[in-house]
C-alpha positions in Angstrom: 133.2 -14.1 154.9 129.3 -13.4 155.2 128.3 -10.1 154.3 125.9 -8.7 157.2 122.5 -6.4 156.9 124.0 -4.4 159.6 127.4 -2.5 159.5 129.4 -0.2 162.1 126.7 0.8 165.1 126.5 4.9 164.9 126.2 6.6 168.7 122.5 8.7 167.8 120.8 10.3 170.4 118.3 7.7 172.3 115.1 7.4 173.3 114.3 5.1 176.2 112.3 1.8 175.2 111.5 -1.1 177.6 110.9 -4.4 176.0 110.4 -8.0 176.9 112.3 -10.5 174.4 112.2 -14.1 174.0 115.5 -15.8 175.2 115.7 -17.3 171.6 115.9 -14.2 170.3 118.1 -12.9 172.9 120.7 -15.3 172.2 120.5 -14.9 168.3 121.1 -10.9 169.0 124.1 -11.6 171.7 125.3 -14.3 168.8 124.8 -11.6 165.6 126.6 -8.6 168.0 129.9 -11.5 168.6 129.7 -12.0 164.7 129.1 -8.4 164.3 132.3 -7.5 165.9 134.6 -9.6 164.8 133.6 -8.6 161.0 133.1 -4.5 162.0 136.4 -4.9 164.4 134.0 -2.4 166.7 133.6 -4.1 170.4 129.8 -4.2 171.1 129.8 -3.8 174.4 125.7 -4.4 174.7 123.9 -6.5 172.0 120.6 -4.3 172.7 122.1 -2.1 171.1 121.5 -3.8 167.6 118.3 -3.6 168.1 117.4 -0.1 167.0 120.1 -0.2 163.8 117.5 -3.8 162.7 114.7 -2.2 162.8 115.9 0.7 161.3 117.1 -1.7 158.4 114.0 -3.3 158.6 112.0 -0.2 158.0 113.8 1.3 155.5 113.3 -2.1 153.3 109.9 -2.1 153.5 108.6 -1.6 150.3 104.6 -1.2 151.3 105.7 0.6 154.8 107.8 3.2 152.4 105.0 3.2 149.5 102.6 4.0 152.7 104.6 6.9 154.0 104.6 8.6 151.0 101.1 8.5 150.4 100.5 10.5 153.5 103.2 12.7 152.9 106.0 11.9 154.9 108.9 10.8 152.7 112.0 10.5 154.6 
């Protein structure tokens, strides 16, 4: 079985964001959130919703984004 970046989907507190997406990439998220939750066994009811957990995981393993942040003081 393929071991995915992403794992269960936590319920946080959102921020309303409007964005345009090319269908390519629409499909590829609606395909990751099927794969998703058949390995997670969690129903995804709205594959938008991956969106904010990627670039989260994308952020946090950033090695020049991170280095940045803590240059200027904000570590978390």
């Amino acid at each position: 079985m393929t071991k995915l970046k992403l794992s269960r989907i936590s319920d946080d507190k959102p921020v309303k964001v409007t964005i345009e997406l090319p269908a390519a990439i629409h499909g590829d998220l609606v395909a990751y959130a099927e794969v998703l939750a058949r390995e997670s066994q969690q129903e995804i009811s709205d594959p938008l919703k991956l969106i904010a957990p990627m670039i989260a995981r994308f952020m946090i393993n950033d090695r020049a984004f991170n280095k940045m942040r803590k240059m200027n003081g904000n570590p978390q």
